[in-house]
C-alpha positions in Angstrom: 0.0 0.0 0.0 2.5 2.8 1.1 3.7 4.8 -1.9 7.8 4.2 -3.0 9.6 7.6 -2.6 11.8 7.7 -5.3 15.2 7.2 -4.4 18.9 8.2 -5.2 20.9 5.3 -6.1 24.6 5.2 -4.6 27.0 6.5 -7.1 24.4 8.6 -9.0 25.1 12.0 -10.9 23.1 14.7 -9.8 21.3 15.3 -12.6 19.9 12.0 -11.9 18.1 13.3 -8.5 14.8 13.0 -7.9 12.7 16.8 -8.1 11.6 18.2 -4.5 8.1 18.0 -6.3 8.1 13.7 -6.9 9.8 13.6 -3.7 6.8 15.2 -2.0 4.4 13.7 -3.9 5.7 10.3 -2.4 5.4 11.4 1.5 2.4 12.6 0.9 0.8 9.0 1.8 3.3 8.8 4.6 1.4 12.0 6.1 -1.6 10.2 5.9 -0.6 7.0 7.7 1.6 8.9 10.4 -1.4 10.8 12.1 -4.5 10.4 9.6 -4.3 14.4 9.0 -4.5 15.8 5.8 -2.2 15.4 3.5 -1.0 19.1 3.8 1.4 18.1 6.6 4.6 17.4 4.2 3.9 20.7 1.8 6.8 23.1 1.6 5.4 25.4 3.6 5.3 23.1 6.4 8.7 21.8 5.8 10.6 25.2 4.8 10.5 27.9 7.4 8.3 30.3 6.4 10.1 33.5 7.1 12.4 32.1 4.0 10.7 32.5 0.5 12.5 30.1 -1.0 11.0 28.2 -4.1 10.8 24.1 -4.8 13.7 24.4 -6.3 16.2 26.1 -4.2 15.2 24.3 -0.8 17.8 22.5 0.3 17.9 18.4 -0.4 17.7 17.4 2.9 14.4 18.9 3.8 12.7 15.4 3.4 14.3 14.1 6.1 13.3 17.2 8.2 10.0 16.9 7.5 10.3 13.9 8.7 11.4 14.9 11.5 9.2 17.3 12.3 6.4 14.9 11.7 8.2 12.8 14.6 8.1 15.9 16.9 4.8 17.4 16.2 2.7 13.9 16.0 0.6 12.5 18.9 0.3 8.9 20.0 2.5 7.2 17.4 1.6 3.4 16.8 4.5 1.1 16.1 3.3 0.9 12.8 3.9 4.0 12.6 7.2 4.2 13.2 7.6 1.9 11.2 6.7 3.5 8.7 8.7 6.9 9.4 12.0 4.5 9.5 11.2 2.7 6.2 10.8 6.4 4.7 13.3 7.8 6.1 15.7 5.4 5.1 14.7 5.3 1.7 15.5 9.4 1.9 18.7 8.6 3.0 19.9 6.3 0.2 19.7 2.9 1.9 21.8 4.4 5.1 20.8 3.5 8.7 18.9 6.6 9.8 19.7 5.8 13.4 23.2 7.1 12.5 22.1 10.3 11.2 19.7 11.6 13.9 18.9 11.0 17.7 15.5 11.3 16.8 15.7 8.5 14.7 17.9 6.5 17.0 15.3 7.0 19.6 12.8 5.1 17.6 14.7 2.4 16.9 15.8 1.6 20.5 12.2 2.0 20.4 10.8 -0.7 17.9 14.0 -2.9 19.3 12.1 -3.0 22.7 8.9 -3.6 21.0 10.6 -6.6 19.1 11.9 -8.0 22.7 8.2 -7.9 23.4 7.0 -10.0 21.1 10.0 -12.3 21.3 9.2 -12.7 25.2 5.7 -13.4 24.8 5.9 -15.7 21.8 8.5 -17.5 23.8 6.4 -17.9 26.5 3.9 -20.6 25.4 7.0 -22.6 23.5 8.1 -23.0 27.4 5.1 -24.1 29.1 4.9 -27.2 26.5 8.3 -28.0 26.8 7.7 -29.8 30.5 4.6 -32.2 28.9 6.5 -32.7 26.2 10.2 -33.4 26.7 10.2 -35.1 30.4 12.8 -33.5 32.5 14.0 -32.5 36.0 11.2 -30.9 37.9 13.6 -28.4 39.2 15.3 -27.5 35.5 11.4 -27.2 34.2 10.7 -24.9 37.1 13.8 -22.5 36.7 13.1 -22.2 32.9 9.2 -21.1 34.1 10.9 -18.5 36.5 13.0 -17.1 33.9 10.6 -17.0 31.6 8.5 -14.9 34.1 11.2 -12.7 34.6 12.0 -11.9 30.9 8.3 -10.5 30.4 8.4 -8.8 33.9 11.3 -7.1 32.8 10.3 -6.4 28.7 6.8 -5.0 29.9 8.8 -2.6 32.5 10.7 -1.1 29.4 7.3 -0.6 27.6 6.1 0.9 30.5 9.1 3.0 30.8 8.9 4.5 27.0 5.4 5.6 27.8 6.3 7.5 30.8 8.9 9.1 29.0 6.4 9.7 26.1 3.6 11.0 28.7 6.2 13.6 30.7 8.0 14.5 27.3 11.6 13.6 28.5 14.5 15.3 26.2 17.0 12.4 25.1 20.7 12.7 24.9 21.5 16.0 23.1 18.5 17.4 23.2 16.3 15.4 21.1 13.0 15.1 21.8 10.6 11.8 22.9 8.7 11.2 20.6 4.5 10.7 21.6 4.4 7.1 21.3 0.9 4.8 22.4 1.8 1.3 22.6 -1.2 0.2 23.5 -0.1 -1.1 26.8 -3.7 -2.0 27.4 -4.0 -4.2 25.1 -0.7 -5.4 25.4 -1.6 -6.6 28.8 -4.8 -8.3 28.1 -3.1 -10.6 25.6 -0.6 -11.5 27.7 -2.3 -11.6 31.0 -3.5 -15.3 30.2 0.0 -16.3 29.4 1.4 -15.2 32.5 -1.5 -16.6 34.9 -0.8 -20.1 33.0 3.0 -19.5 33.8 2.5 -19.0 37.6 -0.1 -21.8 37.9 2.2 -24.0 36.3 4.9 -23.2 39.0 2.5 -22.9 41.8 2.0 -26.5 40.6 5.3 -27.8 40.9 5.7 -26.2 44.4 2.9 -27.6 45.7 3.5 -30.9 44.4 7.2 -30.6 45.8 5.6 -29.2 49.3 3.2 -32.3 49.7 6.3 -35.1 49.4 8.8 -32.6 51.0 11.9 -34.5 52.6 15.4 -34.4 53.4 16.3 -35.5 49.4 14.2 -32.8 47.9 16.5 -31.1 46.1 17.1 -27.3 47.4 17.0 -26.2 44.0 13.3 -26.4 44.8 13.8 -23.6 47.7 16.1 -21.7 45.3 13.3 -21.0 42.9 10.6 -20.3 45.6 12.9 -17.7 46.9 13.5 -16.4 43.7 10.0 -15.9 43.0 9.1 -14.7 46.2 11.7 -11.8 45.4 10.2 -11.2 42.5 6.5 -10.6 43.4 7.8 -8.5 46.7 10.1 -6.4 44.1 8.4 -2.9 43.2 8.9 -2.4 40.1 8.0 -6.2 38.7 4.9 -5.8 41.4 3.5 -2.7 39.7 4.4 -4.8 36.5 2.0 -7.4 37.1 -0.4 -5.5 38.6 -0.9 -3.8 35.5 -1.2 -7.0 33.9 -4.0 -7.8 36.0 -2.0 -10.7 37.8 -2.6 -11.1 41.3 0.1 -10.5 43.1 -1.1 -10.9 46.8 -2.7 -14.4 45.8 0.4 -15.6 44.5 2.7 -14.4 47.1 0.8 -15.9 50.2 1.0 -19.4 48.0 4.7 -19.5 47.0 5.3 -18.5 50.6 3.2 -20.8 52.7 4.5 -23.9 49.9 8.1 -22.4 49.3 9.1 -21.9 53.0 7.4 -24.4 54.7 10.0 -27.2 54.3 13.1 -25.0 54.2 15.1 -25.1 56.7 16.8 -21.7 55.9 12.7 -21.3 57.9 13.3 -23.1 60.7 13.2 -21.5 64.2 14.5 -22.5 68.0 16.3 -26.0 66.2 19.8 -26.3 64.8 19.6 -26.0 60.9 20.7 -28.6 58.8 22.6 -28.1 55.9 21.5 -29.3 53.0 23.9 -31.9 50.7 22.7 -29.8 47.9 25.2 -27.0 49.6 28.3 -29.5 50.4 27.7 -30.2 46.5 27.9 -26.6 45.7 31.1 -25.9 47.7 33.0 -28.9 46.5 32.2 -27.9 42.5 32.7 -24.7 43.1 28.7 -23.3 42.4 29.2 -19.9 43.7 25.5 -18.9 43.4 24.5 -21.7 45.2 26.8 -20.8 47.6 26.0 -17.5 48.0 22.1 -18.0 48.6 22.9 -19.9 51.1 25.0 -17.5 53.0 22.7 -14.6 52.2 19.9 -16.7 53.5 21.7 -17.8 56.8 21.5 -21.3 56.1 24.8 -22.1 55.7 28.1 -20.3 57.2 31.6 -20.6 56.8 32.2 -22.7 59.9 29.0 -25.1 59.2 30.2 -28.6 59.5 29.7 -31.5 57.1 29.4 -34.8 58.4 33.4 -35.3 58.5 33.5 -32.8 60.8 34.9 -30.0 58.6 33.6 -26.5 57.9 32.9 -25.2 54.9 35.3 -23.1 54.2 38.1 -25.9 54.7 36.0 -28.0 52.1 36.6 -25.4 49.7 39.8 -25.6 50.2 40.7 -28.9 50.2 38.8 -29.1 46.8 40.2 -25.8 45.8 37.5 -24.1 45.2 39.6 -20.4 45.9 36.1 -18.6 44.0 33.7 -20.5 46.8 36.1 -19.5 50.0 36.2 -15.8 48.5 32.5 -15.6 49.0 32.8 -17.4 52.8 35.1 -14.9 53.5 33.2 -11.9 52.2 29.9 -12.8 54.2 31.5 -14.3 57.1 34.9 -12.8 57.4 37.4 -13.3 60.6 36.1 -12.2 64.0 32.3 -12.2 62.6 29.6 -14.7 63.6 29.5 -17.8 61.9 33.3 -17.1 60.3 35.5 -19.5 60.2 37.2 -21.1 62.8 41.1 -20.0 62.2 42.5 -23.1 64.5 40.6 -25.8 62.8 43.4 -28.9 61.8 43.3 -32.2 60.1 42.2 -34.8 62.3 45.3 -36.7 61.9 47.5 -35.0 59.2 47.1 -31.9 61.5 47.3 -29.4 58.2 46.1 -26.0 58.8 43.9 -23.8 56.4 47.4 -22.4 55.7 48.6 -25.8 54.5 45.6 -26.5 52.4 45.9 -23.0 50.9 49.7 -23.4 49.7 48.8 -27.2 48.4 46.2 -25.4 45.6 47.3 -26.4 42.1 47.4 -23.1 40.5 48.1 -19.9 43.1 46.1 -17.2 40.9 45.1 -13.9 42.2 42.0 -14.8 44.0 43.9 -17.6 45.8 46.4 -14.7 47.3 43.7 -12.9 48.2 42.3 -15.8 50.5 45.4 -16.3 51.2 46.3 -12.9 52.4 43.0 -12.6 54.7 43.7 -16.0 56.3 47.3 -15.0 56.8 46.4 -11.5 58.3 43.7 -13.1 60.7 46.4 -16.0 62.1 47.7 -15.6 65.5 51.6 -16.0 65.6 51.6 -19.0 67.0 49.5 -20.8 64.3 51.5 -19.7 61.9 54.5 -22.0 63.2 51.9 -25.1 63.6 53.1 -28.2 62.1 51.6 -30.8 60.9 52.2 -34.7 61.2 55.5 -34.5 59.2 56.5 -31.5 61.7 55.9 -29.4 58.6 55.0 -25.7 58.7 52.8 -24.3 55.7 56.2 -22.8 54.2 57.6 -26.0 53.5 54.6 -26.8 50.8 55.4 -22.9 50.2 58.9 -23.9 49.6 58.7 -27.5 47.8 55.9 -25.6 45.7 58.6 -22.9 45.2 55.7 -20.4 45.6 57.4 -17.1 45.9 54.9 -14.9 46.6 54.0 -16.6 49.9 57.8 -16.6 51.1 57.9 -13.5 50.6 54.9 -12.6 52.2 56.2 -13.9 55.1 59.7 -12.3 55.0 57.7 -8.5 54.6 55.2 -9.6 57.4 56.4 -11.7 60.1 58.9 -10.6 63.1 62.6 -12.2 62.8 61.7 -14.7 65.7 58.6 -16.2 63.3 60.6 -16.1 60.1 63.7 -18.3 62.2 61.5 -20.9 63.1 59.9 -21.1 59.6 62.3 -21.1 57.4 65.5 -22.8 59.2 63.7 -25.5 61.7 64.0 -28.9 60.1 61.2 -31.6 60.1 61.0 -35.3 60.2 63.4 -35.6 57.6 66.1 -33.0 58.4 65.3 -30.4 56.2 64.6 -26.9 56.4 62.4 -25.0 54.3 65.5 -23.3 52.8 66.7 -26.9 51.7 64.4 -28.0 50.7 63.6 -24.4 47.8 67.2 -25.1 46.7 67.0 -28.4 46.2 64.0 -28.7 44.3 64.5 -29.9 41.1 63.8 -26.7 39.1 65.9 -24.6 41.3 69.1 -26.9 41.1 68.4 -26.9 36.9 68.3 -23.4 37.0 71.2 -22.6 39.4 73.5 -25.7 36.9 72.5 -23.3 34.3 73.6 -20.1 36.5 77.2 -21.4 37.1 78.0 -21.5 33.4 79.4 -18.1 33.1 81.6 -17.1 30.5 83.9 -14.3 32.2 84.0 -11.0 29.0 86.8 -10.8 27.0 89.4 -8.5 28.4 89.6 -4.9 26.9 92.6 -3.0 25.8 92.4 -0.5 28.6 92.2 3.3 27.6 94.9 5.1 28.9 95.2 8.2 30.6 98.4 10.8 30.9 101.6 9.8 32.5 101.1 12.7 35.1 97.8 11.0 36.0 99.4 7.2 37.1 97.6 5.7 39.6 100.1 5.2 42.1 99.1 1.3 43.1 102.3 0.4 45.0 103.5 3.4 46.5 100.4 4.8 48.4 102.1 8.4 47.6 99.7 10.9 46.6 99.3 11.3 42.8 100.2 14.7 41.8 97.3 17.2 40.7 95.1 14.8 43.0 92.0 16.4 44.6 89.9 13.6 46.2 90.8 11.9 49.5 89.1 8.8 50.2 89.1 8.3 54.1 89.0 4.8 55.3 87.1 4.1 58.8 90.4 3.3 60.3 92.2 6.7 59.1 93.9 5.5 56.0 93.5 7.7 52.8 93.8 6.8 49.6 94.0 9.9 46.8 93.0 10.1 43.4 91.8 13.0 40.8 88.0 14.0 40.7 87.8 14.5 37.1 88.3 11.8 36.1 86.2 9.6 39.1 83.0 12.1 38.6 83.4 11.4 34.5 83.3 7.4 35.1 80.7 7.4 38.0 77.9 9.7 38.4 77.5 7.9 42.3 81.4 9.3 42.9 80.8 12.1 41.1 77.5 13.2 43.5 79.6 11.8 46.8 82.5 14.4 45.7 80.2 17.3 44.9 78.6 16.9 48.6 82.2 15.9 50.2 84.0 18.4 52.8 87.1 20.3 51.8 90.6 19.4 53.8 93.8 18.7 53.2 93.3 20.7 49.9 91.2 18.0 49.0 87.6 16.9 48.9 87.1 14.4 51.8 84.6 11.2 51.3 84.6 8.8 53.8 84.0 5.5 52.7 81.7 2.8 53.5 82.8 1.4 57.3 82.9 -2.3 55.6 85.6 -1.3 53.6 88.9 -1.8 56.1 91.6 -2.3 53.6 93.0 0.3 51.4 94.5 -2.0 49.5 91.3 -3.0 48.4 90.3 0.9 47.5 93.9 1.5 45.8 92.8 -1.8 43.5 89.7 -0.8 42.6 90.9 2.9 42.1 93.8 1.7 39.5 91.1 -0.3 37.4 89.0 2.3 37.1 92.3 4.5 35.9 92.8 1.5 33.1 96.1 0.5 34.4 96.5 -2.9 33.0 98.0 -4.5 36.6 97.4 -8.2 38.4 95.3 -8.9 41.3 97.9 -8.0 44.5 96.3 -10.0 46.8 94.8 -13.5 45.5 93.5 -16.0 46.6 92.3 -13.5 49.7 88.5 -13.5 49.8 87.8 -10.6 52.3 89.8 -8.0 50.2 88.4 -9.3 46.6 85.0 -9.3 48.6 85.8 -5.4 49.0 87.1 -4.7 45.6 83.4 -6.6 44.4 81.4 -4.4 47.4 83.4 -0.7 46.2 82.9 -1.4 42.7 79.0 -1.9 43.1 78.6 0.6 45.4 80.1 3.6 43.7 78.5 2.3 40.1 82.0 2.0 38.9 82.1 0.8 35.2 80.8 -2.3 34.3 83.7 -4.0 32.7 85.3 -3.7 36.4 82.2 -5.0 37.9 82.4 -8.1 36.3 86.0 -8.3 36.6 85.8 -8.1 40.2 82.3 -10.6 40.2 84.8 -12.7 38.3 87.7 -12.7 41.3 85.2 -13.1 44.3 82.3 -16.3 43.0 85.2 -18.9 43.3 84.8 -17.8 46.8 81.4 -17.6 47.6 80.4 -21.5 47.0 81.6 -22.1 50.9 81.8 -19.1 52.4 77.9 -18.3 53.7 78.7 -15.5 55.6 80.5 -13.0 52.5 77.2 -14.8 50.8 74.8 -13.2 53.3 76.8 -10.0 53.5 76.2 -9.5 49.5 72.7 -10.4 49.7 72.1 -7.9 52.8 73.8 -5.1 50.7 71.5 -6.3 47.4 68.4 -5.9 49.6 69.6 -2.4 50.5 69.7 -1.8 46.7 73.5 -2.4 45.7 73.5 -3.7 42.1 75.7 -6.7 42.3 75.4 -9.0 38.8 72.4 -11.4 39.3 74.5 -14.1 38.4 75.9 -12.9 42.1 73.4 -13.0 43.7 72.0 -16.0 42.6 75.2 -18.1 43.4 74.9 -16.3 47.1 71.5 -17.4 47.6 72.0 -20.8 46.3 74.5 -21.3 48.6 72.9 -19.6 51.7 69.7 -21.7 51.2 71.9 -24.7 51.1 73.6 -23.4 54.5 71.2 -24.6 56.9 74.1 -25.7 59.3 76.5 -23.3 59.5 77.7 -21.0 62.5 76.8 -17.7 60.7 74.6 -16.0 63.3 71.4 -16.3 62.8 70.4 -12.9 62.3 73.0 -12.1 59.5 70.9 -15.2 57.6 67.8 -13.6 58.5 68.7 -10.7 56.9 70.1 -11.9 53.7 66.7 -14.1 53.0 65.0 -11.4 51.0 67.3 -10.5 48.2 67.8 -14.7 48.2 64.5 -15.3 47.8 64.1 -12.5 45.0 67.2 -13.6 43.3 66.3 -17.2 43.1 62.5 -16.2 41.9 65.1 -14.5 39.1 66.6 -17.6 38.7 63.8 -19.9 38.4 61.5 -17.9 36.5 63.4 -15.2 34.3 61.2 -12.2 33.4 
C-alpha cells in the first residue's frame, strides 16, 4: 500500500536526482498513515521555514528528512506501525543508510521498535516453554527454573514498555537534546493478551511447588527452595509488582501461596532448632557453584564454619577441593572475627594441616587464591603460623617445595625475625629446612646448573690516561694534581683525581660534589665495611685502566671489598664483572660474605644477578652453618628474590 519515494541510487550523478516536487508527492501518503491528517502536513510550507521565500527548487535536499522529523516531533500517540513506517521512509531518503546514525530522533525510535521486538520475542516465547515440561520429560527443578525465567523476561520487557510511555507522557529530552517522541503502545491491550500467558505461567509453577511441598523431605532437592525464593523476590520487588499488577496478575494471591509452599519445608525457615545443611550445599562448595553458595549464606543457612558430616567447615572444604572462588564468597559474608566465620584453629584430624597448608597445596596460586590467602594469613595468630603438621611441617615447607614465591615472601615482609627463624630454618622429620628444601628442588638446582655456566667478558685494551695521572698502586704516595681523598674508617687515605672519578661514575661524582674540603682536597669517607686500602687503591687503578694483576689472590675478604666498592660507587661495568669474576670462586663455601652481599642487594646495591644467585644458592643450602642467625635472616629477601630470578626469568 504505502507509496515508493523515489530514491537516489549510490554513485548517482546529480542530474539524476529525484525533483523536491516527486519527492513530495511520495510522502504525501506517509502524512496520511503517520497521524490520519491531511495530507497538507509534508507541503513546503510546512517543511521550509516560512520567514524564507525560498521556491521548490532552491530548498535545500535534505528537507525530506526534516519533515520527517518534524512529523516525529509534532505527532501525537504514534503506533508502532507508525514508526515503522517513518524509519522505512526515512531510510529510503537517505539512500539505503541506517537513519539511526544520522539523527537522535531516529535513533530514539529504533531503540524503540528494538524494545517492542523484545516484546513479542518474550511473549511468543512464553507458550514454547510451558509445553516444553509435557513434552520433553525433564528434571522438575530445571522445568521450574526455565518457568521462573521466563517470568522474569516478560516482567522485565513490559517494565521497558512501560518505561517509554512514561517518558512519552512527561516529554523527557534524550541525549542531546532530542526530543521523545508521543508514542501509544497500546499497553492495554498489550496486557490483556498476555495476561492469560502469565497466569498459566504461575499456575504451572505454583504447581510444581505444591506438588514438591506435599512429598517434601530431606532428598528434595534445594533447587526447589532456590526458585521459591526467587519468586518470592520477585512478586515482593516494586517495580515487577506494579508490572503485574498492571497486567492484572494477582500478586497478593500468588505471594501468600509460594510462601506458605516455598518456606514451609526450608530449613533456611526453621526456628529455635539447629539448621541442617543441606547436601545440595556440600555439593555446591566442593564444584565450586558460587550462586549456590552465596544463597545460602545470604539466607543464613549455611556459614563458613557449618560442619559436614566429617567434621569440617565449609570453608576448609573449599579448600581442600580448591575451590579459591567459593572461600572468597565465605570470607566476604563471614569474614574473621564475625559470627559464623570461620574457625582459624581448625586442623586435620590426623595429618594436623592448617587452612594455611591447604591454601599453599592449591594447584594453581592465581590472584584470587592470594587474596584468601592474604586474609587468612592476616587473621592468624603468631603461633598458628608455626603449627606443624604430622610430618613437623610448617605451611612454608609446601610454600617452599611448591617454590611459591609470593607466599615466602609474604612472610619475609610480614612476620617478626623470631617467626621467620623458626619457619624457614627448623627442620622436620626428615632434616630439612624450608631453605633446603627451595634449593634443592628440582627446578631450582636446573636453574642454578644453568647459573654457574658463566663465560667471564673478554678482556679490553684498557684506555689510557696521561703519565702525570698514574695511579700510584704500590706506593700509596699521593698522585700529583690529585683532589679527592678517600678516608678509610680506620684513618687511612687513599688519593685520586675527581675529574676523572666524577666522568666514570655519576655515584662518585655526587659523593665528591657533597664531600668536605681538607687537606686541599675533597674528603669522602667510605663505606665502614671497607677496612683495607688496599682493596680501595685496586679498585681505584682499574678504574684509571692500568693494565696491573690482582695484588692480593686468593684472599677472599679483600676481593670481597674490591666486588662491594665497585658496586657501590657504580663504577664501570667491565670492572664489575672483573671483580664478580675474582670473588664467586669464593662464595660457594663461604655463607657469611654470601649473606653480606645479599644484605647489601636488599639495601639496593646492584651486584650482577649471576651474584646474587650463586649467594642465595648457597645460603639456602647453609642450613648448618655457625653464621649468626640474624645475618641469615637478613640476607633471606634478596635470596628469595634472586632465586624467583633464577627460576623464572622475566
Amino acid at each position: 500500500g504505502r507509496p515508493s519515494v523515489p530514491q537516489l541510487p549510490l554513485g548517482a550523478k546529480a542530474e539524476d536526482r529525484p525533483t523536491r516536487a516527486a519527492v513530495y508527492d511520495g510522502l504525501t501518503a506517509v502524512s496520511m498513515t503517520v497521524n490520519g491528517s491531511s495530507p497538507n502536513l509534508f507541503r513546503e510550507e510546512n517543511i521550509v521555514d516560512q520567514s524564507q521565500d525560498l521556491s521548490r527548487d532552491d530548498v535545500d535536499d535534505g528537507d525530506p528528512l526534516q519533515g520527517l522529523l518534524r512529523t516525529l516531533r509534532t505527532a501525537d500517540g504514534l503506533r508502532v506501525a507508525d514508526l515503522k513506517t517513518i524509519m522505512e521512509s526515512a531510510r529510503e531518503i537517505c539512500g539505503g543508510a541506517d537513519p539511526a546514525l544520522i539523527s537522535m530522533e531516529l535513533l530514539r525510535v529504533h531503540e524503540i521498535l528494538e524494545t517492542v521486538a523484545v516484546w513479542d520475542q518474550r511473549v511468543a516465547a512464553a507458550p514454547r516453554v510451558l509445553n516444553a515440561g509435557a513434552s520433553r520429560p525433564r528434571k522438575a527443578e530445571v522445568w521450574m527454573d526455565a518457568l521462573a525465567e521466563t517470568i522474569e523476561e516478560l516482567v522485565a520487557a513490559w517494565g521497558s514498555l512501560a518505561e517509554i510511555e512514561e517518558r512519552s507522557r512527561k516529554g523527557v529530552m534524550g541525549l542531546n537534546g532530542a526530543f521523545e517522541p508521543s508514542v501509544n503502545l497500546n499497553l492495554v491491550q498489550r496486557a490483556q493478551s498476555v495476561a492469560p500467558t502469565l497466569d498459566a505461567l504461575f499456575d504451572r509453577m505454583l504447581e510444581e511447588i505444591e506438588a514438591f511441598a506435599a512429598q517434601a523431605h530431606a532428598e528434595t532437592p534445594y533447587d526447589f527452595y532456590l526458585i521459591c525464593r526467587r519468586v518470592e523476590r520477585l512478586l515482593t520487588n516494586p517495580d515487577a509488582r506494579n508490572a503485574l499488577l498492571s497486567m492484572d496478575i494477582p500478586v497478593q494471591e500468588l505471594s501468600r501461596r509460594v510462601k506458605r509452599h516455598g518456606t514451609a519445608h526450608d530449613p533456611s525457615s526453621s526456628s529455635g532448632q539447629p539448621q541442617v545443611v543441606p547436601g545440595h550445599f556440600w555439593k555446591a562448595v566442593t564444584k565450586g557453584d558460587v550462586k549456590t553458595v552465596e544463597y545460602f549464606c545470604s539466607s543464613g543457612v549455611a556459614t563458613a564454619s557449618s560442619l559436614d558430616s566429617n567434621g569440617h567447615s565449609a570453608f576448609w572444604d573449599a579448600l581442600a577441593f580448591q575451590q579459591s572462588a567459593v572461600a572468597d564468597v565465605l570470607l566476604r559474608y563471614f569474614p574473621p572475627g564475625s559470627p559464623g566465620a570461620v574457625d582459624l584453629a581448625e586442623v586435620h584430624h590426623t595429618r594436623q594441616d592448617t587452612l594455611l597448608h591447604l591454601l599453599c597445596y592449591f594447584d594453581h596460586f592465581d590472584a584470587t587464591v592470594a587474596k584468601v590467602m592474604r586474609c587468612v594469613f592476616d587473621s592468624t595468630p603468631a603461633h598458628l603460623l608455626v603449627r606443624l603438621n604430622h610430618r613437623q611441617q610448617s605451611f612454608l615447607f609446601i610454600a617452599a617445595a611448591k617454590l611459591n614465591f609470593w607466599v615466602l615472601s609474604l612472610v619475609l615482609k610480614q612476620c617478626p625475625p623470631e617467626v621467620v627463624q623458626q619457619l624457614f630454618f627448623s627442620a622436620d622429620a626428615t632434616g630439612h629446612t624450608c631453605c633446603s628444601i627451595m634449593s634443592h628442588s628440582p627446578a631450582a638446582a636446573e636453574a642454578v646448573t644453568r647459573a654457574r655456566v658463566h663465560v667471564a667478558p673478554a678482556p679490553r685494551e684498557p684506555e689510557r690516561v696521561p703519565r702525570h695521572m698514574m695511579f700510584p698502586l704500590d706506593t700509596g704516595a699521593r698522585p700529583p694534581f690529585s683532589d679527592v681523598c678517600f678516608r678509610l674508617e680506620r684513618g687511612a687515605v687513599v688519593f685520586a683525581h675527581g675529574v676523572l672519578l666524577g666522568a666514570v661514575s655519576e655515584v662518585l661524582r655526587q659523593a665528591i660534589a657533597q664531600a668536605e674540603v681538607a687537606e686541599d682536597a675533597w674528603v669522602v669517607r667510605v663505606h665502614p665495611t671497607i677496612t683495607h686500602a688496599s682493596s680501595l687503591r685496586y679498585a681505584l687503578a682499574l678504574v684509571y685502566g692500568q693494565p696491573v694483576r690482582c695484588p692480593f689472590p686468593g684472599q677472599a675478604e679483600h676481593i670481597w671489598e674490591l666486588l662491594l666498592l665497585a658496586a657501590l660507587y657504580c663504577l664501570p661495568q667491565p670492572v664489575i664483572d672483573f671483580a664478580g669474576d675474582l670473588f664467586q670462586p669464593f662464595m660457594a663455601d663461604n655463607v657469611d660474605l654470601c649473606c653480606l652481599l645479599l644484605s647489601f642487594a636488599g639495601e639496593g646495591v646492584a651486584f650482577p644477578m649471576r651474584l646474587r644467585q650463586a649467594a642465595a644458592d648457597t645460603v639456602l643450602r647453609s642450613s648448618g652453618s655457625a653464621v649468626p642467625a640474624a645475618r641469615k635472616i637478613a640476607a633471606l629477601p634478596a635470596a628469595v628474590e634472586a632465586m624467583e630470578a633464577l627460576v623464572f626469568p622475566p
